[in-house]
MINU-86960 format. One record per residue: residue in three letters; x, y, z of N, C-alpha, C, O, CB in turn. Coordinates in pm, whole numbers, plus 50000, padded with zeros to 5 digits. Glycine has a CB too. Layout:
ALAXYZXYZXYZXYZXYZ
...
//
This chain:
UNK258286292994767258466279794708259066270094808258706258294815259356280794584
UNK259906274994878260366264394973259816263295051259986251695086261346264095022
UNK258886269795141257616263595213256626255195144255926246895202256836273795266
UNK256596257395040255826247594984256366240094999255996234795103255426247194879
UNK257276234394949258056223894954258146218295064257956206095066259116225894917
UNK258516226495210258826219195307257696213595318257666201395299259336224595414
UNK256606219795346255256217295380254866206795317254186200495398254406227295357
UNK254916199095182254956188395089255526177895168254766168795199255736191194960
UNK256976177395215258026172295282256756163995405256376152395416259356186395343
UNK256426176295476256236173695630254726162895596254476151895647255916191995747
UNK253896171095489252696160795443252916145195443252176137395504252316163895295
UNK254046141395367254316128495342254926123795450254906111495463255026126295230
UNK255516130595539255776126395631254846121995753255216114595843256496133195648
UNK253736126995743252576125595831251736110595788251176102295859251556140095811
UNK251916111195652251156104895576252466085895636251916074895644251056114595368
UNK253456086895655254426076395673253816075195833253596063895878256286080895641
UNK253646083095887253166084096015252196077696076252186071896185252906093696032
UNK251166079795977249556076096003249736058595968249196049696033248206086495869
UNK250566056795857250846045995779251356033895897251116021895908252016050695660
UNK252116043295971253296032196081251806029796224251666019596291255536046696179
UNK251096040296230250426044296339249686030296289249816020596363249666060596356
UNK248856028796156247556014396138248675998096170248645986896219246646013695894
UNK249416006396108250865992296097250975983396226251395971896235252756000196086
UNK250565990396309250535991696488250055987196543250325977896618250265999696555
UNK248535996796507247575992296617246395988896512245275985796553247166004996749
UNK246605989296412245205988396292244515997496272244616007396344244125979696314
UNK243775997096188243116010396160242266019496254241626017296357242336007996062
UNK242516031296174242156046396298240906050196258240526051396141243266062796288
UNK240096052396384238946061396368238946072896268239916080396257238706066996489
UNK237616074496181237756090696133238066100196205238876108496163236726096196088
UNK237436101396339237806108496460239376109396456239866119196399237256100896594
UNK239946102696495241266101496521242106099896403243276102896428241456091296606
UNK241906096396288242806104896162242326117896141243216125796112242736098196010
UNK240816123996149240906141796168241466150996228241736162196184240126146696200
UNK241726145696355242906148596422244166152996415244756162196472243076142396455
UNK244446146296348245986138696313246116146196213247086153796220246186121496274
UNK245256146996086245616157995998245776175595980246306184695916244946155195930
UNK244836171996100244356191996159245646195096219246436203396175242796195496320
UNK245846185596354246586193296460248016186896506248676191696598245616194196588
UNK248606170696400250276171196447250526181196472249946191696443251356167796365
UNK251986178296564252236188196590253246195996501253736207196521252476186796699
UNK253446187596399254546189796288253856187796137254456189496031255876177996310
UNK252836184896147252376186295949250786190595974250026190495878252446165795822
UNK250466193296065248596196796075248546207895994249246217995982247806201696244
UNK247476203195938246996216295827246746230995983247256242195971244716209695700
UNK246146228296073245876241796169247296242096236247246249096336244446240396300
UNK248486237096216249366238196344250636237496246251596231396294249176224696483
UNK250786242196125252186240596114252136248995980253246250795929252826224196112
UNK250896255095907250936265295799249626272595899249126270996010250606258995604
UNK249436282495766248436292195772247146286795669247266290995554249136307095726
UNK246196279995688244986279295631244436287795599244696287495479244306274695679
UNK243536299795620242556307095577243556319295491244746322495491241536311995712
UNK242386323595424243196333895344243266333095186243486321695147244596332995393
UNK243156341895096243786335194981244566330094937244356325194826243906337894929
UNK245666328594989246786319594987246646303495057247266293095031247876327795061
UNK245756305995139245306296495223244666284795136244946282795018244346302995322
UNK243836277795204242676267495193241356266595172240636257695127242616262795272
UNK241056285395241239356286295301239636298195319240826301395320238646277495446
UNK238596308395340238166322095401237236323195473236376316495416237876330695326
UNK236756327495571235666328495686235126343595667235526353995616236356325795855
UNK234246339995722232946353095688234036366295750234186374195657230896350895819
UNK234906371295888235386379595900235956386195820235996398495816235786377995958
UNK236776373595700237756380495626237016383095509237666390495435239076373195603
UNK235596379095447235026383995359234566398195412235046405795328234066374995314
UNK233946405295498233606416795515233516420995639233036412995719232676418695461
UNK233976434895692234076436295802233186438095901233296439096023234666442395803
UNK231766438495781230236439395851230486427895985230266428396107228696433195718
UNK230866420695921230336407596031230736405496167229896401596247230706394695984
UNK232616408496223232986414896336232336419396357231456414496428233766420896354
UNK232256436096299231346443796397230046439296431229666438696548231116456296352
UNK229726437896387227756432496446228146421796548227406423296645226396422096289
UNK229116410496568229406400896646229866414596766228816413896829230616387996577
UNK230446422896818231006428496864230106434296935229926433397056231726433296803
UNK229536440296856228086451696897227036437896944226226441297030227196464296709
UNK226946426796912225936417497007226326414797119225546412497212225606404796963
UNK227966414497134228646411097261228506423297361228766423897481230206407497233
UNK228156430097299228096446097400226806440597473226656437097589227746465397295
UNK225946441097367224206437997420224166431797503223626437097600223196431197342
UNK224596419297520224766404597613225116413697712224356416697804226016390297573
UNK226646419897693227136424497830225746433397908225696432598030228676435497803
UNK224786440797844224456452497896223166442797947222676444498059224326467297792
UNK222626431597845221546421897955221966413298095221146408798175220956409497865
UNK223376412098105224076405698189223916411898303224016405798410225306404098156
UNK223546429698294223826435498432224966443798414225096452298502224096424798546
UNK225806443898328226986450298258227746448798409227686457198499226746468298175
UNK228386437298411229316431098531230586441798496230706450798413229776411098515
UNK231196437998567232446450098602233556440598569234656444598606232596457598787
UNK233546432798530234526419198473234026412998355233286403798388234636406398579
UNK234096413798271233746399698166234866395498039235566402097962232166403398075
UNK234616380298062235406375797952234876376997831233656376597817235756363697962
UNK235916378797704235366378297571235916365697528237136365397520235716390497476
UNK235446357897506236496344697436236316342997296235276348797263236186328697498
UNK236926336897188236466332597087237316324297078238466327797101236216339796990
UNK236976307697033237316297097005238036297996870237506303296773236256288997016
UNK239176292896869239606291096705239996303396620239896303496498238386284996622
UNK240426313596691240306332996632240756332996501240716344096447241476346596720
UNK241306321296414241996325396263242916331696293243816327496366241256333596157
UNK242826345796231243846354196190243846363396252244806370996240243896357696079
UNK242596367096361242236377896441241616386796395241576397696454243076383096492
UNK240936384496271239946393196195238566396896292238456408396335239486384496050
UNK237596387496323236816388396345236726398396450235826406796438236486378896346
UNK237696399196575237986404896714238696419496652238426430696695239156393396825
UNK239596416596548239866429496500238806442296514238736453296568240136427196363
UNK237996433096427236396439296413235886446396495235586458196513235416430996408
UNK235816432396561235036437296732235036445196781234016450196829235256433596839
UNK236726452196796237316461096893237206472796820237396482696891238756457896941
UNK236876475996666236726487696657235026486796708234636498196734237206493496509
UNK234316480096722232746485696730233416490296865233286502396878231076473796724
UNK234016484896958234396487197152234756499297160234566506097261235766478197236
UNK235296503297057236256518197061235296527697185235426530097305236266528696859
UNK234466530697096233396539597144232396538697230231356545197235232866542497067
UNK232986525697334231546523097464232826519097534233396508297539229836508097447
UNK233166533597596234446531297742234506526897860235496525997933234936540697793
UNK232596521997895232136514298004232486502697991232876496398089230886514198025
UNK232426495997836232476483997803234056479597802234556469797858231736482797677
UNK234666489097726235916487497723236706487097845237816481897862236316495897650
UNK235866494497941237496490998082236496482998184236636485698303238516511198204
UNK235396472598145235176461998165236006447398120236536438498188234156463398132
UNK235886448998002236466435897908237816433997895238646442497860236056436397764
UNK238086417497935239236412297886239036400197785238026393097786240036408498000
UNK240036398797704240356389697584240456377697548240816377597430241116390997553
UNK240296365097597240546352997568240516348097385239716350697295239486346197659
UNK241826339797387242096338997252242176323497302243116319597370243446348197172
UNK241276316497267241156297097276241926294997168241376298697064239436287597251
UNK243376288797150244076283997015245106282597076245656288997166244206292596884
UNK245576264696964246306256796984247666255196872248546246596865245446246897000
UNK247386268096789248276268296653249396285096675249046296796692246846269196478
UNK250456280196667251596287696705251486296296602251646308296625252936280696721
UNK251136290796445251296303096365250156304996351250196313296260251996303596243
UNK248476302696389247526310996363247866324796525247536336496510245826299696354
UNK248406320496637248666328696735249366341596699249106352496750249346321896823
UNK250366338896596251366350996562250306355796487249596365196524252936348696479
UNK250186350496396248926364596297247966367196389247836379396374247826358896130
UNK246906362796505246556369996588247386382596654247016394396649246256361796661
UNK248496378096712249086388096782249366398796689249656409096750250246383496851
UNK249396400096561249896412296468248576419996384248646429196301251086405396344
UNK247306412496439246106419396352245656426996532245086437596558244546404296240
UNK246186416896621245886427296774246196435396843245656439596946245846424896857
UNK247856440596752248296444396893248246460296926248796466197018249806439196913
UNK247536464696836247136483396956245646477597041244856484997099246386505496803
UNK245556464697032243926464797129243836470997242244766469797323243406451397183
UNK242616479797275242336486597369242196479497504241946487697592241316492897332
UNK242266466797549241866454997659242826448497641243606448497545240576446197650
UNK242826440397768243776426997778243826418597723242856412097762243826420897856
UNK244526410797617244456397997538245206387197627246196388997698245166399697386
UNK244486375497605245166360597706245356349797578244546351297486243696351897859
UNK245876344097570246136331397472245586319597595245796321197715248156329297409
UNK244906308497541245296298597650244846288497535244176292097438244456298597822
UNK245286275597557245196262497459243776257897471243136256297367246276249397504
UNK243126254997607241916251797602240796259497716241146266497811242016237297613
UNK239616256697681238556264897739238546268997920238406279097989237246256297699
UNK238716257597934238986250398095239746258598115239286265198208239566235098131
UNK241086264298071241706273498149241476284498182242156288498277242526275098124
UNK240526293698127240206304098140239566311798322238846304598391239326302898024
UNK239756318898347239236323498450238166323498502237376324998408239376330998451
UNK237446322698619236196319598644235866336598630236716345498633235886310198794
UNK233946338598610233116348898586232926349398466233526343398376233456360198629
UNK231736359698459230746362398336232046360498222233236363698215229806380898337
UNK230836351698124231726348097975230766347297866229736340597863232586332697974
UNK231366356897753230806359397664231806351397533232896355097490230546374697671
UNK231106341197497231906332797430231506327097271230596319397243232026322197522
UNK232616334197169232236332497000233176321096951234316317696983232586347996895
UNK232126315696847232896300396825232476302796671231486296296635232166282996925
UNK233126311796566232566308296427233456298196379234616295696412232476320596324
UNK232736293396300233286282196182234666274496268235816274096223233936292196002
UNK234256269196387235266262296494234506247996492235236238496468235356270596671
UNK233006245096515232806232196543232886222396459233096210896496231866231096585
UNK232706226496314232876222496179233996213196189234046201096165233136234096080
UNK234896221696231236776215796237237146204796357238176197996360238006231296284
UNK235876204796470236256192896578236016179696503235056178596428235266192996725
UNK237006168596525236906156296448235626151796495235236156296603238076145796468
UNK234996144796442233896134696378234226121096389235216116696330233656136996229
UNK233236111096483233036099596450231966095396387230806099196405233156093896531
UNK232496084896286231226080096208231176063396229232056054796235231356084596030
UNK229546062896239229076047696214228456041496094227696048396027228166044796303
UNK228636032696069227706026295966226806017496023227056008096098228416018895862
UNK225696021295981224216006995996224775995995899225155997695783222166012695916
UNK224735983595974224705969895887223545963396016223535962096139226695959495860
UNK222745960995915221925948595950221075957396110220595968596093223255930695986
UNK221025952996206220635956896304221785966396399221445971196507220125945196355
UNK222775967696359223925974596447224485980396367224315981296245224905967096524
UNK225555986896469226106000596366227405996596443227625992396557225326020696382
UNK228626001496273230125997196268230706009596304230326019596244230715991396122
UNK231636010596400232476022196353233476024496244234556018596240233086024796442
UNK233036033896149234006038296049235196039696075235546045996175233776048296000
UNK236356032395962237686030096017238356037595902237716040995803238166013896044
UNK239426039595917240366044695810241586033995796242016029795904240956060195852
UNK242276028495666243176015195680243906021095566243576029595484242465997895663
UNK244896014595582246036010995466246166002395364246355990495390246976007695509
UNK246076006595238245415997295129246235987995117245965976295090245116002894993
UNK248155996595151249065987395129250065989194950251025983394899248065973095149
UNK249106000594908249656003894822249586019894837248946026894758249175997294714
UNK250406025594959250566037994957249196046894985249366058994993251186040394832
UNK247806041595000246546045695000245796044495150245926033495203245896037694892
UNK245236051595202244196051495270242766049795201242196056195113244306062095337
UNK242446039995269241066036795209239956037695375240296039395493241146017095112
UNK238616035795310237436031595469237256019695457237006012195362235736038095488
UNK237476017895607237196000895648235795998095775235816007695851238995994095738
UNK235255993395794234705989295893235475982395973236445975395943233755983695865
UNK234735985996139235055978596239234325970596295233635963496221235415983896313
UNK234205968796465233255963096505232315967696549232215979996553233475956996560
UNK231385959896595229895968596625230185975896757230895970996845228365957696648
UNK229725985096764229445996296877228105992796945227015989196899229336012096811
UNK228665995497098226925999497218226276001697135226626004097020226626013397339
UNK224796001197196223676009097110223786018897184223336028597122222136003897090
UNK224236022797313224056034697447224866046397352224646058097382225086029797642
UNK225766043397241226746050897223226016054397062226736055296963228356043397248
UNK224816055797058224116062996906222626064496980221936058197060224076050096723
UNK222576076796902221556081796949220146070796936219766062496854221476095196876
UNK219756074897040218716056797059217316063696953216346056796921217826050697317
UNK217516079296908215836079296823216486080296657215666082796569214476098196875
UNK217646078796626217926071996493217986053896435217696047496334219226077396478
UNK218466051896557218396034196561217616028096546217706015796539218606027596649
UNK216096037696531215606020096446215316024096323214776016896239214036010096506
UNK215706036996305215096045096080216286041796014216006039295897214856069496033
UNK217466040696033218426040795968218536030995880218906019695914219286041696034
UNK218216034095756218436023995638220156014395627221286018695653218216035195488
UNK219846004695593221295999095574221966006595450221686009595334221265982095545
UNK223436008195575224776016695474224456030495525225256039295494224646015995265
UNK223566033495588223566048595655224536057095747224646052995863222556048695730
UNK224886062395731226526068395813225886077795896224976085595867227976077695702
UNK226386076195989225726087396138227196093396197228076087696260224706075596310
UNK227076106996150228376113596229227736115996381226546116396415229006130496149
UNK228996117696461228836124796608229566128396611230416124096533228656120696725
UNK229906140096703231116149296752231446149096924230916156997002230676165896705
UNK232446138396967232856138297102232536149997147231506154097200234186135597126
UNK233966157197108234746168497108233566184097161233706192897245235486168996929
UNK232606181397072231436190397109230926188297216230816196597306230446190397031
UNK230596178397218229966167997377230876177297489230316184497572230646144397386
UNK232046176397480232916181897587232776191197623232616193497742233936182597577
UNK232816203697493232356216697521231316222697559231276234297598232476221697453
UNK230186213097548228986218497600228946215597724228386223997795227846214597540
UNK229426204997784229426199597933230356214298000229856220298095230406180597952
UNK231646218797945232256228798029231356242098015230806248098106233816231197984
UNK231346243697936229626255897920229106255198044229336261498147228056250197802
UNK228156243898007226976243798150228036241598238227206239598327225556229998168
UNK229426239598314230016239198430230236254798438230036258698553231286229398437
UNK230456261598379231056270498391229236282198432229276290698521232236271998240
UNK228266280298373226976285898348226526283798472226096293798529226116280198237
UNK226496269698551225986272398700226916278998760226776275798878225676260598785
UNK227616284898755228806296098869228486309898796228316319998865231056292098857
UNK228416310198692228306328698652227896330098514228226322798421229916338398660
UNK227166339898511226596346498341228016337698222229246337198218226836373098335
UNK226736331798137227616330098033226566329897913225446324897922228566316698050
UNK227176337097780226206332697641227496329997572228646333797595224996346097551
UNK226896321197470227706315897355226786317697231225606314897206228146299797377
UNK228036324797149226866322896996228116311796914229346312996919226426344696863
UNK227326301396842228086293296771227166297996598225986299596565227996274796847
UNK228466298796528228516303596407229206291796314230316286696322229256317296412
UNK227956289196208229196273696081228156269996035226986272296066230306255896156
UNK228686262895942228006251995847227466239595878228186231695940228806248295762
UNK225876234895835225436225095859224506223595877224006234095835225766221195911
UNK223396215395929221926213095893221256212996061221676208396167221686196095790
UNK219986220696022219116221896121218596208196188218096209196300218076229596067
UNK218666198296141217906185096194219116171796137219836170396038215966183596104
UNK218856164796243219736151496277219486140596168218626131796177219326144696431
UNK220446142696052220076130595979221156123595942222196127895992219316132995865
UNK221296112995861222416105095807223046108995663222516113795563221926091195800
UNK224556104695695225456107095544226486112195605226696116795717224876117995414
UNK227256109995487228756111995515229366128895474229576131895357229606099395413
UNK229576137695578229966151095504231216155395558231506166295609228896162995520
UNK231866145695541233476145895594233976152195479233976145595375234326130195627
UNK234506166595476235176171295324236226178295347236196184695452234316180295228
UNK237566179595254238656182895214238476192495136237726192395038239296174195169
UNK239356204095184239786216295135240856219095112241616221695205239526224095188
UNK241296219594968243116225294944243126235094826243006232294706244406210794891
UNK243316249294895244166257394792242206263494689242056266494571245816241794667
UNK240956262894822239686268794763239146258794745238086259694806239666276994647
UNK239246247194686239146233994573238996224194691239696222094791240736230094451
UNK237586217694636237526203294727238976190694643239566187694540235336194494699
UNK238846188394755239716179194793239266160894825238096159294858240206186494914
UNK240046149394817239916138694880240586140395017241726144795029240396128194801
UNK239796136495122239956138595275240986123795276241806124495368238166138495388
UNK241046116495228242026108195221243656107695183244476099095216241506102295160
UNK243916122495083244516119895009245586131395090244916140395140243896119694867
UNK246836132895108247966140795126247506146595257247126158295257248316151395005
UNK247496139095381247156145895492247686154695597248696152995665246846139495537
UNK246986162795599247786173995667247916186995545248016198995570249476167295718
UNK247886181995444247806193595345246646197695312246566203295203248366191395229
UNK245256196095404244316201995337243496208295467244116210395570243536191795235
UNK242116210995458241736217495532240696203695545240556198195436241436232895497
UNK239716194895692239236190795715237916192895782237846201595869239876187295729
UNK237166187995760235586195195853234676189795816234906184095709235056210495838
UNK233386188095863232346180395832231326194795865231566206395898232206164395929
UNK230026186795834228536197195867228436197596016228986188096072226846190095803
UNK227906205896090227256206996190226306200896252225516210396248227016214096186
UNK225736192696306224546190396365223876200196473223786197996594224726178596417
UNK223566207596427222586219396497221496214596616221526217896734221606226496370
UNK220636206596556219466193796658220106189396759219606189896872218956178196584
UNK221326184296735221896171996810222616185096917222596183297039223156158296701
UNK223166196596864223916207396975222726212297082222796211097205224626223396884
UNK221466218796996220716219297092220056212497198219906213797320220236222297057
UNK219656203297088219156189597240220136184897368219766179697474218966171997165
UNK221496188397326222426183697444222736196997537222986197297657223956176597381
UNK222666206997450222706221397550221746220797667221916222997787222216235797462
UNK220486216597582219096220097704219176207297827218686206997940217106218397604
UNK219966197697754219656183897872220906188097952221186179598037219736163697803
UNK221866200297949222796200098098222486213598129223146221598196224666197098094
UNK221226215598062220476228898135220926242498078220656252098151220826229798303
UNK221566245397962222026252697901220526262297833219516255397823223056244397814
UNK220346279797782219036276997722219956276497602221176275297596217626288097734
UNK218906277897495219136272597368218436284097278217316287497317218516256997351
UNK218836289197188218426297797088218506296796904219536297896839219126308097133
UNK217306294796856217776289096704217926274896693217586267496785219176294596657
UNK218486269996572219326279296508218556287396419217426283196395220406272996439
UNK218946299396358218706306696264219516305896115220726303696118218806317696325
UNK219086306996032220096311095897221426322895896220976334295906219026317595783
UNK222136322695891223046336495922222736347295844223206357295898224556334895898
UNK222186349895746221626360795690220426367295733220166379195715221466358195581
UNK219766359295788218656362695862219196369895984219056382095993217806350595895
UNK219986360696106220796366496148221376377496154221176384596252221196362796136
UNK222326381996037223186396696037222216406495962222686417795946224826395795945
UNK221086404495918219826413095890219346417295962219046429195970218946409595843
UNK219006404096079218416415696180219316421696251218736431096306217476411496281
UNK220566421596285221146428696408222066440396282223206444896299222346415396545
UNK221416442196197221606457796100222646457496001223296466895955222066471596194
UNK222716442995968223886446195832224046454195706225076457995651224056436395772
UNK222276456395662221746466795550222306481695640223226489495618219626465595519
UNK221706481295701222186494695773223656496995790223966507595736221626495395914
UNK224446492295833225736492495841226256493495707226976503295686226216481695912
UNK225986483295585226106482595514226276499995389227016504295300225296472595529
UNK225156503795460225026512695364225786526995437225956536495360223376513595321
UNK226186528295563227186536595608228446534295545228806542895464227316535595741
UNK228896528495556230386520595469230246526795337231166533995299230396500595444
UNK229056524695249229456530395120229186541395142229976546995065228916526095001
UNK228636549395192228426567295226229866567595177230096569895059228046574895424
UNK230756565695257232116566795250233186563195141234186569795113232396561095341
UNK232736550295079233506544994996234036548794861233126552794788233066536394988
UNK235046548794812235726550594658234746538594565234146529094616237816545494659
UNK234776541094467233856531694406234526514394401233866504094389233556538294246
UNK235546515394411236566501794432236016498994529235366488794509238176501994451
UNK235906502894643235456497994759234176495994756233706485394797235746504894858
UNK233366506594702231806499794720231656488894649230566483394664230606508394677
UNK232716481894545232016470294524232256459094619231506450394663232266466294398
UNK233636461994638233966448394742232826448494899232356438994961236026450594806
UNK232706462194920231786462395049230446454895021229986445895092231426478095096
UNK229816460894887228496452694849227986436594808226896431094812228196458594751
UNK229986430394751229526417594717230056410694853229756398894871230126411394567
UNK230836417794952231006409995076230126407695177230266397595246231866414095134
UNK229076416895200227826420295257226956408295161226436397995203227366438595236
UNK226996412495050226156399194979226586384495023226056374195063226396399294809
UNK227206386795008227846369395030227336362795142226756351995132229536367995057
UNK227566369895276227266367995383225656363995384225416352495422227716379195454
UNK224916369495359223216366095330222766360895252221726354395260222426373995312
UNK223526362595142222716356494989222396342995013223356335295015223726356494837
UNK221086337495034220926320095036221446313594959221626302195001219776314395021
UNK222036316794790222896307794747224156305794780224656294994749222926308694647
UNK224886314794844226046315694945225976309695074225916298495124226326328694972
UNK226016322595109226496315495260225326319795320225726316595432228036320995350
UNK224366323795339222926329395373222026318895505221656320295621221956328995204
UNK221996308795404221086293095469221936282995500221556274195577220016284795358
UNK223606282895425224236266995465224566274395585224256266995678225686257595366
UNK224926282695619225576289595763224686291295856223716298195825226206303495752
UNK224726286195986223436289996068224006290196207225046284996248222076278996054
UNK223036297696272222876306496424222546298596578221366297196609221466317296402
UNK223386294796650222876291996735223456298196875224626296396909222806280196715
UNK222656304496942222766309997099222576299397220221576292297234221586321497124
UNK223556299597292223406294197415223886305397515224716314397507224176280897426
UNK222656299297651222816307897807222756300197864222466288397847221956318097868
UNK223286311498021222726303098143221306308098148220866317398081223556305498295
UNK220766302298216219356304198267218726319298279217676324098237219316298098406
UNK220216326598384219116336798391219586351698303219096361898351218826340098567
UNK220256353198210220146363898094218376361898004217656351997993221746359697965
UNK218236375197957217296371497898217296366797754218226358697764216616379897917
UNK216956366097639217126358997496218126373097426217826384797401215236354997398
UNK219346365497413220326372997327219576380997192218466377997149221466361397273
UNK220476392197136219856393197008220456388496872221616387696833219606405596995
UNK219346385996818217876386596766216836380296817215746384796781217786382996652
UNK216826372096881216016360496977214696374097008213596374396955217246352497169
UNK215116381297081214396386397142214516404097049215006410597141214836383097304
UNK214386411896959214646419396892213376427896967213236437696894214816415196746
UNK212756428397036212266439297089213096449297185213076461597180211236434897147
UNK213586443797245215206440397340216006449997347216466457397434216236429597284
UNK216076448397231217956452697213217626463797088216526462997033219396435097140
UNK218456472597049218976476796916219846480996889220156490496961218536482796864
UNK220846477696773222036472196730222136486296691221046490896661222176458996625
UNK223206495296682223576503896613225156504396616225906502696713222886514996650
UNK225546507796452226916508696452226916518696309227976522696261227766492496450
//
């Protein structure tokens, strides 16, 4: 109760914050109030509680079933073994939660000791208490674990790099079409204790994508993601010096269109993204089109996207699936069967969740891309 409370405390306090911040300089980008609510350094929903979880905000596919680590784990093997199985490689994963997913991982590693006294750990995260519940779901790991805040720091050589349900959470700028130009979306102070959306002024045309600008109906909202922009540029820096694949895992749509899918999460339950900031969970859809097209133009390859059920189908989730219950108490076979479901079922998470692989040039097509290839066993 008294974390709640404090946590209430620190909300409104963010919320006086943001308030003094427009008071200032005038109103803030969506970009830059998503920010602000995710990651203060004192009321961010990622940097000052624990989000995921039932207690949490949200749950991620790791913590629904353990199918899903492992198969991420056992693909990271594959990569390694198309790579040339280097005698060094990084494992990174962007954003680790709670350390479920890698939990995972490391039991598929147990049992490939080539792999294992190859691999070291990179943990990308900027949240002190998602770090501690990492460090306590990690610590008999068989390999070296590294914490570092951002990507860039990591060590040069082969990198094998997982980003689930991470890009979702990078802030979002949005424009509005009026008339022949497009506004940047503002966030303002109503003045009665409220954040409301405001328009600004018109933006470059250099700075929206030049093959939406002339379809866009008036009042059409066009998200972009800086923040992504960034990461794909250190990718391909990092891809011309040494082997790298990335699988990006989340929510959002195969093709580049307009609307607003800026949404609030508190306590399971949508939320107003406006309302008590810092107390909720923030994120928009994915643009999948817009990731690939910028992967391939700094020379990155590009794979998918795919549906994620399609996805963990082919790299043997039925199969896995049905080892687990060999074993199971009947309590368990249900949770194993509706967590496995969940993950695929297209009214779930099956089709909104989707697959995308990036390389350097010269690995050949990760799996499933290439499923003649490879085969997944666990």
């Amino acid at each position: 109760m008294q974390a709640a409370l404090r946590h209430q405390a620190e909300s409104a306090s963010l919320a006086a914050k943001l308030a003094a911040r427009i008071a200032a300089i005038g109103p803030l980008s969506v970009e830059a109030y998503m920010e602000a609510c995710l990651l203060d350094a004192r009321a961010g929903a990622y940097t000052s509680r624990q989000p995921i979880g039932e207690q949490g905000d949200f749950v991620t596919a790791p913590e629904i079933s353990q199918i899903f680590g492992e198969l991420l784990g056992l693909w990271v093997v594959a990569v390694w073994q198309s790579m040339g199985e280097p005698r060094s490689v990084i494992v990174a994963e962007l954003g680790p939660g709670r350390g479920t997913l890698l939990a995972d991982a490391l039991r598929a590693w147990r049992v490939l000791p080539n792999f294992i006294d190859s691999v070291s750990v990179a943990l990308v995260e900027t949240s002190s208490v998602m770090a501690e519940a990492q460090r306590k779901a990690l610590h008999d790991a068989p390999v070296p674990l590294r914490w570092y805040a951002r990507l860039d720091e990591l060590p040069a050589g082969p990198l094998i790099l997982l980003a689930n349900e991470f890009i979702d959470a990078l802030p979002v700028r949005q424009l509005v079409r009026r008339g022949t130009s497009w506004r940047e979306r503002l966030i303002a102070d109503d003045g009665k204790g409220s954040f409301v959306f405001a328009e600004g002024s018109v933006v470059p045309e250099d700075s929206v994508q030049a093959a939406l600008g002339g379809v866009a109906p008036e009042g059409a909202i066009l998200e972009t993601r800086p923040a992504a922009t960034r990461l794909l540029h250190e990718l391909a820096n990092r891809a011309a010096r040494a082997p790298l694949a990335a699988l990006i895992i989340d929510y959002g749509h195969a093709e580049t269109g307009f609307g607003d899918t800026l949404q609030a999460v508190r306590g399971h339950r949508c939320a107003d993204p406006l309302a008590s900031p810092g107390d909720a969970d923030l994120s928009a859809q994915v643009d999948f089109a817009d990731l690939r097209g910028s992967a391939e133009a700094l020379g990155l390859r590009a794979y998918g996207p795919i549906p994620q059920g399609e996805f963990l189908l082919k790299l043997g989730l039925g199969q896995r699936r049905e080892r687990l219950l060999e074993k199971a108490t009947p309590d368990q076979k249900a949770a194993i069967a509706s967590g496995a479901m969940r993950l695929v079922d297209p009214a779930q998470m099956g089709v909104l969740f989707k697959v995308l692989a990036l390389t350097s040039p010269e690995p050949p097509p990760p799996p499933p891309f290439a499923p003649d290839r490879f085969t997944l066993s666990s």
